[in-house]
N, CA, C and O atoms as a printed pandas DataFrame, in Angstrom:
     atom_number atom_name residue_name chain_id  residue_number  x_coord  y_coord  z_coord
0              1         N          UNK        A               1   -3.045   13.061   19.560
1              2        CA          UNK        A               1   -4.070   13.987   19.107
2              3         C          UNK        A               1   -4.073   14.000   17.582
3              4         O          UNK        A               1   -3.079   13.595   16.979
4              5         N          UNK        A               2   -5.543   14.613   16.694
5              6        CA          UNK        A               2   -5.632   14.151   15.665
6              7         C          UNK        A               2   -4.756   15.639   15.018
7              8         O          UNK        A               2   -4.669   16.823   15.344
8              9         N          UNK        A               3   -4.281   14.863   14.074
9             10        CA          UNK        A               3   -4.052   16.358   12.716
10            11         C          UNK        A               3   -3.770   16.047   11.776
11            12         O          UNK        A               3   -2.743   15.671   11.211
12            13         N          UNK        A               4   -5.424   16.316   11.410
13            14        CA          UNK        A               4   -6.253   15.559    9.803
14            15         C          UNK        A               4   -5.373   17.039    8.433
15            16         O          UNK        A               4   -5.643   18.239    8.456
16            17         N          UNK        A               5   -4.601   16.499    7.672
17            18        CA          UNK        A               5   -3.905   17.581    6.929
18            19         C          UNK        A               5   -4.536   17.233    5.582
19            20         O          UNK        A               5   -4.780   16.034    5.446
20            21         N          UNK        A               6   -4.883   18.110    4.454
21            22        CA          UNK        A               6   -5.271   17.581    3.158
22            23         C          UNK        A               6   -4.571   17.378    1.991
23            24         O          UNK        A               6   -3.874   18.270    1.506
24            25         N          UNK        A               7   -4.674   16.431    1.561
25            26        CA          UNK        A               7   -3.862   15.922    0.317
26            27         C          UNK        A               7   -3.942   16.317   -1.131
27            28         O          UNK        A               7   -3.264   16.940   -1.947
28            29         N          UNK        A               8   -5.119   15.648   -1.075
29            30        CA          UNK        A               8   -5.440   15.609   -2.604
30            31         C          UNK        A               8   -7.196   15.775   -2.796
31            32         O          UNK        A               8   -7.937   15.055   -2.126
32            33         N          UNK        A               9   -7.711   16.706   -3.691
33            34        CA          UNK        A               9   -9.476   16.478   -4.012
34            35         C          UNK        A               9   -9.752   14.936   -4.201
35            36         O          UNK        A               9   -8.966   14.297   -4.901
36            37         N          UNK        A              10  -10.635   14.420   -3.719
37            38        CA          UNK        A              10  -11.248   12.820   -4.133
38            39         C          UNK        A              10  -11.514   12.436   -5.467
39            40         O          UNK        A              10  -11.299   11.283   -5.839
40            41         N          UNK        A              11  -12.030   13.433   -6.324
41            42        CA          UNK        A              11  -12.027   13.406   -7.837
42            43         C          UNK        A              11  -10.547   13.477   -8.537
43            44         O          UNK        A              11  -10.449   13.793   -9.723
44            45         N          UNK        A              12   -9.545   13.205   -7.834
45            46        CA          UNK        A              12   -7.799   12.673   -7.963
46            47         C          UNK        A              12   -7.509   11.254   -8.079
47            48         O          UNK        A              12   -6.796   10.605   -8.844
48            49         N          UNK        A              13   -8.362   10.917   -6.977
49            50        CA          UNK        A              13   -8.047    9.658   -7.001
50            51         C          UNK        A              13   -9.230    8.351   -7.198
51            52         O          UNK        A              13   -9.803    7.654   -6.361
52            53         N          UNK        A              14   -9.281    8.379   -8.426
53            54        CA          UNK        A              14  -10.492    7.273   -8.814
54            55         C          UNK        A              14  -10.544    5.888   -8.531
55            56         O          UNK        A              14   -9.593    5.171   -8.220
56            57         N          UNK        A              15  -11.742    5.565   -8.663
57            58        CA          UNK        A              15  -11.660    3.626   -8.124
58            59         C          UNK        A              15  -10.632    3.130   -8.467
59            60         O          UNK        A              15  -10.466    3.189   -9.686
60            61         N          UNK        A              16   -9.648    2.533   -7.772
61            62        CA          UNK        A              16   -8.827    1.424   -8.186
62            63         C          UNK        A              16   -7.828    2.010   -8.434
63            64         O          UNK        A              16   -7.124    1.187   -9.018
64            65         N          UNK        A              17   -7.356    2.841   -8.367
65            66        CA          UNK        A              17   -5.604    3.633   -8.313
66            67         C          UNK        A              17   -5.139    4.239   -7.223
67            68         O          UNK        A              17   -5.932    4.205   -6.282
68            69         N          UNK        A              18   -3.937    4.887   -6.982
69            70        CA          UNK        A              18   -3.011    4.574   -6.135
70            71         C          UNK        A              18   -2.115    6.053   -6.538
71            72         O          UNK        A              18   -1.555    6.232   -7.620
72            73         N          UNK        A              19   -2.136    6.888   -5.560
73            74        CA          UNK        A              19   -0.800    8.187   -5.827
74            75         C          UNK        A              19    0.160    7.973   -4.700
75            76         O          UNK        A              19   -0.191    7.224   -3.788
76            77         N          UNK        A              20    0.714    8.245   -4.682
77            78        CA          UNK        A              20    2.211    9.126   -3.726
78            79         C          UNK        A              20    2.147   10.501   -3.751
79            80         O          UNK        A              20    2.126   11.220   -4.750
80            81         N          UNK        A              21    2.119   10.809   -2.649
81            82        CA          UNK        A              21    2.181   12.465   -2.246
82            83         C          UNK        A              21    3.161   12.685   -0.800
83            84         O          UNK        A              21    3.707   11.710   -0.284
84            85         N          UNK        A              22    3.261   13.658   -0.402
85            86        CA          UNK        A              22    3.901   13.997    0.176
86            87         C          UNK        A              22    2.812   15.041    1.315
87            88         O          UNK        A              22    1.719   15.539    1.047
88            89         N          UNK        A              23    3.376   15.091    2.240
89            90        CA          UNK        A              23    2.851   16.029    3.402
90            91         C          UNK        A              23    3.112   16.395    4.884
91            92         O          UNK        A              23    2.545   15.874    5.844
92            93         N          UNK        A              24    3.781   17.086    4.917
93            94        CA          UNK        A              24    4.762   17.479    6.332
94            95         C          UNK        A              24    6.005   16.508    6.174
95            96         O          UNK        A              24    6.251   15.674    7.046
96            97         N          UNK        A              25    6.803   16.646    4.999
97            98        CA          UNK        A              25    7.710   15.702    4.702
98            99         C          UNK        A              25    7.436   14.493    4.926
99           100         O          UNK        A              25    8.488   13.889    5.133
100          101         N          UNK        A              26    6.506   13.793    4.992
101          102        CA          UNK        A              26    6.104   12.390    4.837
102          103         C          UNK        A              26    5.672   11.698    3.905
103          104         O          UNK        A              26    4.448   11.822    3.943
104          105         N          UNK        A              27    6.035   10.851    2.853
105          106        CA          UNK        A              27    5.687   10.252    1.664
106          107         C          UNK        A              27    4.940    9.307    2.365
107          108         O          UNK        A              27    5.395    8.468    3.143
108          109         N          UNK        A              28    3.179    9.568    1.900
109          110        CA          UNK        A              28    2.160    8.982    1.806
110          111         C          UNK        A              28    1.489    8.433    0.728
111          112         O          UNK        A              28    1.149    9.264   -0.115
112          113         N          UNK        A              29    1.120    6.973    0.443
113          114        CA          UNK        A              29    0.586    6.297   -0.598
114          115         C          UNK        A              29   -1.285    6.147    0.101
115          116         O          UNK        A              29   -1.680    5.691    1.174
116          117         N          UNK        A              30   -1.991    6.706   -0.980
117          118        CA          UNK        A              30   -3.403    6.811   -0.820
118          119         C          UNK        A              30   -3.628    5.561   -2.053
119          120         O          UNK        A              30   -2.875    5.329   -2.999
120          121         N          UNK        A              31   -4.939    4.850   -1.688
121          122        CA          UNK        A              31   -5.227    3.703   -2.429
122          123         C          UNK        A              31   -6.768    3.926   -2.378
123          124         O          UNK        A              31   -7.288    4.065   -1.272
124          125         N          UNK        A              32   -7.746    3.981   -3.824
125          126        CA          UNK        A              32   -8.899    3.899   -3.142
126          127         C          UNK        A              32   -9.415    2.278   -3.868
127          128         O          UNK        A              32   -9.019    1.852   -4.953
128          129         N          UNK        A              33  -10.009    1.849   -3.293
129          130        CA          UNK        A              33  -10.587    0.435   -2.966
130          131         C          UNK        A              33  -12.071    0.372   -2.919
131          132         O          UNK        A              33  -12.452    0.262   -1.753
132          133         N          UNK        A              34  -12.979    0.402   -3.731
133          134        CA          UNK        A              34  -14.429    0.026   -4.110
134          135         C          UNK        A              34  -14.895    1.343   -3.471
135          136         O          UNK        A              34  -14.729    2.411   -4.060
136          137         N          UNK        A              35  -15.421    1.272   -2.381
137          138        CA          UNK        A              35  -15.998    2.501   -1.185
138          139         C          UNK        A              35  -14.744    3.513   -0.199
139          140         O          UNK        A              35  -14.741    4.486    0.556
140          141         N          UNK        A              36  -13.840    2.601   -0.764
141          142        CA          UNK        A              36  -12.846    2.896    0.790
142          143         C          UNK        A              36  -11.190    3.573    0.406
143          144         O          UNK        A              36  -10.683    3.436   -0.708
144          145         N          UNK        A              37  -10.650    4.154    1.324
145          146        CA          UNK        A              37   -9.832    5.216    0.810
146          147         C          UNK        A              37   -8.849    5.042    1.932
147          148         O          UNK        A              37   -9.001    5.401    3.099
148          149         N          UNK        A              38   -7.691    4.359    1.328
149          150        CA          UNK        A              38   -6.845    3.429    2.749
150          151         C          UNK        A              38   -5.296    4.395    2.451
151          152         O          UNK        A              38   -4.798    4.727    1.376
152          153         N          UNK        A              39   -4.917    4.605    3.595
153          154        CA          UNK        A              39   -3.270    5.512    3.351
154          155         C          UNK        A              39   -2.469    4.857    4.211
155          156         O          UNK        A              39   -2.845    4.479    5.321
156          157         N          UNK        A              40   -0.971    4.635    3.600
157          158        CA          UNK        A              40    0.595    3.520    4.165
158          159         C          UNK        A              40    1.085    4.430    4.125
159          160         O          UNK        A              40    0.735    5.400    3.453
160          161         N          UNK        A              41    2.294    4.329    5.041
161          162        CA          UNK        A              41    3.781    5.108    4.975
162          163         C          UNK        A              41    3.858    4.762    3.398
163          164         O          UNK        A              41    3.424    3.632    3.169
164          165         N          UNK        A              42    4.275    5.414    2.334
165          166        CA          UNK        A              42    4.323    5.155    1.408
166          167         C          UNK        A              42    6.229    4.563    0.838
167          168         O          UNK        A              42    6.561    4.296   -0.317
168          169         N          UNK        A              43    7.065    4.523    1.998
169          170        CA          UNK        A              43    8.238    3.840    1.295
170          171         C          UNK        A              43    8.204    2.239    1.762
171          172         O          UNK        A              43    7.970    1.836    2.902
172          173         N          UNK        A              44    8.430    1.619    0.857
173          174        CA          UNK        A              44    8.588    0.149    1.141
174          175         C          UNK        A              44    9.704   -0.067    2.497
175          176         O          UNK        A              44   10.608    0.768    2.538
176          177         N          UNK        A              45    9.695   -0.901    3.362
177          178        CA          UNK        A              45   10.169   -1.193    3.910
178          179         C          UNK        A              45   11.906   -1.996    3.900
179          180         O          UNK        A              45   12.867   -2.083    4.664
180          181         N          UNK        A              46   11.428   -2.555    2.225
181          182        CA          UNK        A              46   12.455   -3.399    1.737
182          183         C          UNK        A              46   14.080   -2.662    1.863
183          184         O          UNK        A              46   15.075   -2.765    2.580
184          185         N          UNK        A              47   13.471   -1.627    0.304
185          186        CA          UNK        A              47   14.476   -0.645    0.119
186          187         C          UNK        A              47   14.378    0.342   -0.404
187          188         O          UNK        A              47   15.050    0.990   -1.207
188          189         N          UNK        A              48   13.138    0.485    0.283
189          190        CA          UNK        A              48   12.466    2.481    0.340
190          191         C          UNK        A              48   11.459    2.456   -0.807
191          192         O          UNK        A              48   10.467    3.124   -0.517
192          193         N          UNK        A              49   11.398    1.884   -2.050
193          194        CA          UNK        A              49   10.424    1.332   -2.869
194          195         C          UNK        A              49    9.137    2.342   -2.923
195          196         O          UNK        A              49    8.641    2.412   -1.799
196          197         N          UNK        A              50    8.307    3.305   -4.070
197          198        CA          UNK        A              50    7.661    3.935   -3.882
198          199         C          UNK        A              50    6.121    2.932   -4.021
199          200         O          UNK        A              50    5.626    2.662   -5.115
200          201         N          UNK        A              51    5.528    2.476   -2.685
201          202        CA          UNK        A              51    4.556    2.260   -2.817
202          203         C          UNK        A              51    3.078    2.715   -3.089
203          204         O          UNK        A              51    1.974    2.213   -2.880
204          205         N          UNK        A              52    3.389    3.511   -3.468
205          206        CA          UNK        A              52    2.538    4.637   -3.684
206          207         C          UNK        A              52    1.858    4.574   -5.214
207          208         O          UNK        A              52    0.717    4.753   -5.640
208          209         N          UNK        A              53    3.165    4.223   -5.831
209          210        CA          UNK        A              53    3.308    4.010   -7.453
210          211         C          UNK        A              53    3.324    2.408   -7.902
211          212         O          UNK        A              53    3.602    2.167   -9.077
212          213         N          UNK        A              54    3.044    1.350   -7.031
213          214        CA          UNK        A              54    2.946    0.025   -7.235
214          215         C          UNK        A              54    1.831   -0.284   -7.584
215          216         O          UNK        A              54    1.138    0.730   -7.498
216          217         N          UNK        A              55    0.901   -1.623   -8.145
217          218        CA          UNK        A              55    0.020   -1.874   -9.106
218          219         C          UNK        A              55   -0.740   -2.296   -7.936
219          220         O          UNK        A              55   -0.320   -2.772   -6.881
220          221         N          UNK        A              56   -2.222   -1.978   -8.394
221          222        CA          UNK        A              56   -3.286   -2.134   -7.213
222          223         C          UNK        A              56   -3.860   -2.885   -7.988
223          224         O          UNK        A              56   -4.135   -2.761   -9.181
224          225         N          UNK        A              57   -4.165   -4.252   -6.750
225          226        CA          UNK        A              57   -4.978   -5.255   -7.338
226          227         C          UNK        A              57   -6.125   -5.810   -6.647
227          228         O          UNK        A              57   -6.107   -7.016   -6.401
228          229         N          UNK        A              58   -7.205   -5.049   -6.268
229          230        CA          UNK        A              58   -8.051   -5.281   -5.101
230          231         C          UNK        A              58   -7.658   -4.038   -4.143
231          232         O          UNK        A              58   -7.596   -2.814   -4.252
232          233         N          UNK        A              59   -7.379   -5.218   -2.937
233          234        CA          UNK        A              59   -6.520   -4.424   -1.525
234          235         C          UNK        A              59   -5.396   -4.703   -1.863
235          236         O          UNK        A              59   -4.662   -4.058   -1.115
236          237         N          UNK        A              60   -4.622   -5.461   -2.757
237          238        CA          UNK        A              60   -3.031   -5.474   -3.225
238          239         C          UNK        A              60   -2.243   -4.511   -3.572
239          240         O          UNK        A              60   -2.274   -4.073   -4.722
240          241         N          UNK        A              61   -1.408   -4.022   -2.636
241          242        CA          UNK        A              61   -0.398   -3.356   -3.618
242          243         C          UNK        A              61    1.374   -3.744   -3.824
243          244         O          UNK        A              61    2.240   -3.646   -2.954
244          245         N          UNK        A              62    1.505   -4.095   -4.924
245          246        CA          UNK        A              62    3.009   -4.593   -5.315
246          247         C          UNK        A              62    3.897   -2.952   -5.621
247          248         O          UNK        A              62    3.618   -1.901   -6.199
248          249         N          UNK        A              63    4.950   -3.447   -4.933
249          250        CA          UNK        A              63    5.994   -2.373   -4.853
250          251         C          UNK        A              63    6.547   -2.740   -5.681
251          252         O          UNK        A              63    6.993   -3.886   -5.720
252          253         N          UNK        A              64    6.768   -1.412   -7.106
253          254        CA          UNK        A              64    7.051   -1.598   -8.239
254          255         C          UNK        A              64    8.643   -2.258   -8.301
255          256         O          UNK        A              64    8.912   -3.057   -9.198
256          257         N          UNK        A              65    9.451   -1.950   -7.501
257          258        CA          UNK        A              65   11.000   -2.252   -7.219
258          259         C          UNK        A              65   11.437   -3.700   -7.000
259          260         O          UNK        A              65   12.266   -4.302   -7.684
260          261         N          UNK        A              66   10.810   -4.141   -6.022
261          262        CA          UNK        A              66   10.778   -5.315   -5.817
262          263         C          UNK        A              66   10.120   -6.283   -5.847
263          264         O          UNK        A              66   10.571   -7.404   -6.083
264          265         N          UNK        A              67    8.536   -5.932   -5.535
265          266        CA          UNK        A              67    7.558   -6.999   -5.817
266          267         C          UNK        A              67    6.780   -7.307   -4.631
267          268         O          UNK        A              67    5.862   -8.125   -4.565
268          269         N          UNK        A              68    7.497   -6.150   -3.163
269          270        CA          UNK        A              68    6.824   -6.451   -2.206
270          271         C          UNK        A              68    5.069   -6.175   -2.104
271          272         O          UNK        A              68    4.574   -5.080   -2.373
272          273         N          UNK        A              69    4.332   -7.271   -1.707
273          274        CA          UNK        A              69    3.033   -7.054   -1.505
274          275         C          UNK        A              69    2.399   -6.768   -0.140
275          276         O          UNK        A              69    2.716   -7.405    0.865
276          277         N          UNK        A              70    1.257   -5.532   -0.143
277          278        CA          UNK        A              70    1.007   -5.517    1.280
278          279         C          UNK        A              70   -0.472   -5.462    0.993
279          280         O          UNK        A              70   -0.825   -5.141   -0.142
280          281         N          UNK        A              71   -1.440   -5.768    1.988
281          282        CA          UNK        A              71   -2.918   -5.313    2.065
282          283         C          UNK        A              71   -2.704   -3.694    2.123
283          284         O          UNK        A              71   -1.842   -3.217    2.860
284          285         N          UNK        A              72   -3.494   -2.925    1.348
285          286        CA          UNK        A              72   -3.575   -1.425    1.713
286          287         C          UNK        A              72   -4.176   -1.128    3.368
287          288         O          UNK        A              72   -3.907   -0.311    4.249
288          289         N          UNK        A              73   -5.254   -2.435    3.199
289          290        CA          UNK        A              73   -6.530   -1.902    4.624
290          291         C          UNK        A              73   -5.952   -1.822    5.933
291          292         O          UNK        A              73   -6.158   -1.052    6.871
292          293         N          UNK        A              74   -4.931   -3.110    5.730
293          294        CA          UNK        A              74   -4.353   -3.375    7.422
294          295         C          UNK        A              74   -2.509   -3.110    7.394
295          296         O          UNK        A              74   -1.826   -3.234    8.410
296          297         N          UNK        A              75   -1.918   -2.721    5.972
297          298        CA          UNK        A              75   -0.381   -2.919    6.387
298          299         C          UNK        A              75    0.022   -3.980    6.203
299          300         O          UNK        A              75    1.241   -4.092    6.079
300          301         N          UNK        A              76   -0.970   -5.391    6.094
301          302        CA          UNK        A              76   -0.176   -6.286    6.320
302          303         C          UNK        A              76    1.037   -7.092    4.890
303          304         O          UNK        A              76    0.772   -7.138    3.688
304          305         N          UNK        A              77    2.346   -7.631    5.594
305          306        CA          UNK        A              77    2.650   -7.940    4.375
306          307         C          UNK        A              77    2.201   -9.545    4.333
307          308         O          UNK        A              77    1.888  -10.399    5.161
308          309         N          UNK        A              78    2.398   -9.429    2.431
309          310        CA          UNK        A              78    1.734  -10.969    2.034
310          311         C          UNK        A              78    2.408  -11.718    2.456
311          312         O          UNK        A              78    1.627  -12.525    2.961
312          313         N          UNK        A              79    3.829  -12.222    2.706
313          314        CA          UNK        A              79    4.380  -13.127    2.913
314          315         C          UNK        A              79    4.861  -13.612    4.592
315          316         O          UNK        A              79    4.930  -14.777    4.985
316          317         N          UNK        A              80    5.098  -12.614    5.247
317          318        CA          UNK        A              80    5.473  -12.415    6.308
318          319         C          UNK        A              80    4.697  -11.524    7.315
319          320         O          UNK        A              80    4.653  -10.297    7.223
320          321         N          UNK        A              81    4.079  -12.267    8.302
321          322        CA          UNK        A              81    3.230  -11.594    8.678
322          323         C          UNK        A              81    3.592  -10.690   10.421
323          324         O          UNK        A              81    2.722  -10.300   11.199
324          325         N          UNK        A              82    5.313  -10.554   10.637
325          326        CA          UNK        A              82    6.318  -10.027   11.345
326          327         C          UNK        A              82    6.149   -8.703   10.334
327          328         O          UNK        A              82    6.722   -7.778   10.911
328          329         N          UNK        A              83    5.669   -8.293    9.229
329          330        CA          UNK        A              83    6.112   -7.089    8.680
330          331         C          UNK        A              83    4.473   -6.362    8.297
331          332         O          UNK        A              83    3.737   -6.788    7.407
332          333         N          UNK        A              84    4.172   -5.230    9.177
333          334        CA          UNK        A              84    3.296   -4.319    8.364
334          335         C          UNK        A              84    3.929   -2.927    8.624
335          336         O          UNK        A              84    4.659   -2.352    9.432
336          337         N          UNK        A              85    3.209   -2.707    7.438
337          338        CA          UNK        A              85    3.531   -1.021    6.733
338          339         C          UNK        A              85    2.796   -0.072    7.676
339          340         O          UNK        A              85    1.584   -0.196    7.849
340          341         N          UNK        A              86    3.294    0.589    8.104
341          342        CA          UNK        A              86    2.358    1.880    9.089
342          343         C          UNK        A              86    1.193    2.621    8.154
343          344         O          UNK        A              86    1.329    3.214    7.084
344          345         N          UNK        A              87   -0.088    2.351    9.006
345          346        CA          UNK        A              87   -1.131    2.606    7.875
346          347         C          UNK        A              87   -1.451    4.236    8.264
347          348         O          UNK        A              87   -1.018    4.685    9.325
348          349         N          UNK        A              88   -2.276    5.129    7.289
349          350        CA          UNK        A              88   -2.452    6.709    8.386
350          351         C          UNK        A              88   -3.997    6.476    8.048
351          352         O          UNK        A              88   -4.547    5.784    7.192
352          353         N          UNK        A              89   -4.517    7.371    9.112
353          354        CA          UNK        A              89   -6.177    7.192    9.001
354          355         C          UNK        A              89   -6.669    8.013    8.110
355          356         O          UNK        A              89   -6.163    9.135    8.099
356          357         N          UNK        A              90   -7.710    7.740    7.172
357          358        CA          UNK        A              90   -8.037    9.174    6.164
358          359         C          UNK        A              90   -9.544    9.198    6.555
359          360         O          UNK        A              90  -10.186    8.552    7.383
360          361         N          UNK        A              91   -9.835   10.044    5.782
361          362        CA          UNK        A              91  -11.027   10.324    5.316
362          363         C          UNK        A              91  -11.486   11.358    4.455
363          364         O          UNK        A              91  -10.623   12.217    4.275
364          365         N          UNK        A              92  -12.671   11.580    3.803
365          366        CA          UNK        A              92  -13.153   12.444    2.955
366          367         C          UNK        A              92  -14.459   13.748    3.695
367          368         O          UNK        A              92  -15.534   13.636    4.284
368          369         N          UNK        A              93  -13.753   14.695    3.323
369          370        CA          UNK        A              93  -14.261   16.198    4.125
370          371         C          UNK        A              93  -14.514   16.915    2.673
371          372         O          UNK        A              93  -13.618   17.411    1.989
372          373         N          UNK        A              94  -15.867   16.877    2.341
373          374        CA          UNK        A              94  -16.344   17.553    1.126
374          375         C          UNK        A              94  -15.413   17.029    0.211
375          376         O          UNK        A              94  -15.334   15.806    0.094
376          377         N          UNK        A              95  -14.478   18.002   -0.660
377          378        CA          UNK        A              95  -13.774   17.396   -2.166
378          379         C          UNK        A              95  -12.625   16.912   -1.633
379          380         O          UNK        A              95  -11.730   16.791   -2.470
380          381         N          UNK        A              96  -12.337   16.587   -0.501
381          382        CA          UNK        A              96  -11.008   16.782   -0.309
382          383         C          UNK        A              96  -10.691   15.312    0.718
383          384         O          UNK        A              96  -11.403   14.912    1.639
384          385         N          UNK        A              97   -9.747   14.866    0.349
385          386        CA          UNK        A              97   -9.343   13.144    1.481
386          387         C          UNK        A              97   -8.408   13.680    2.069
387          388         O          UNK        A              97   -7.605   14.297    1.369
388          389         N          UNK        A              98   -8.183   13.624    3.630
389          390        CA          UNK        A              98   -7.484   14.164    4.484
390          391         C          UNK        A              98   -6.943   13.025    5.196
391          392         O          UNK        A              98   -7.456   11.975    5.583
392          393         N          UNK        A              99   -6.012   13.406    5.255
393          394        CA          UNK        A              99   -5.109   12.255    6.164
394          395         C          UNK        A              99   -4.705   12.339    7.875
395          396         O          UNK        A              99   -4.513   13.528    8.131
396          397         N          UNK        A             100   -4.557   11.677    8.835
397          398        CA          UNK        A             100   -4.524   12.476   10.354
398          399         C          UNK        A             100   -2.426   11.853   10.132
399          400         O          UNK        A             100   -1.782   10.881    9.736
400          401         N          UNK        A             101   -2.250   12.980   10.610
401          402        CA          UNK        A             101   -0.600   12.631   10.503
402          403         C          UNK        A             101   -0.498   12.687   12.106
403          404         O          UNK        A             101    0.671   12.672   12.491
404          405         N          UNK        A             102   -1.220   12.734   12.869
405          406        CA          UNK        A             102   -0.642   13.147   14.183
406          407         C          UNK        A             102   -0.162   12.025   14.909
407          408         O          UNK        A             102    0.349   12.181   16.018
């Protein structure tokens, strides 16, 4: 079942950057991408790595720690395709991008 929780106003997060937040103790990385507004478990898989805070390059995001790269849209990682990042579903409800944690 859904449970859409809110993060952050959309005027937070502008074209082409990337936060880390937190919500029901879950570190979530929000990415927005041309039209589109994509959310990962936000710790790297590697070695916890805040992806949240890694450099967005497109749909790229490099985990500042190590260098791991994943697509924001699908989780997937660049190199190995045995590894994606748990993605959360968002969306935008008036000022606000909501995430479904359920």
């Amino acid at each position: 079942m859904p449970h859409w929780v809110p993060l952050i106003r959309a005027a937070e997060l502008p074209v082409g950057t990337a936060r880390e937040l937190v919500a029901e103790g879950r570190v979530i990385a929000l990415y927005h991408v041309d039209e589109e507004i994509y959310g990962l478990d936000g710790v790297c898989p590697h070695q916890g790595g805040p992806l949240g805070k890694g450099m967005l390059e497109g749909c790229i995001v490099t985990c500042p720690w190590h260098g791991w790269q994943f697509d924001v849209a699908t989780g997937q990682h660049q190199l190995n395709n045995r590894i994606v990042q748990p993605r959360f579903d968002v969306r935008v409800e008036g000022d606000w991008i909501l995430v479904d944690l359920g």
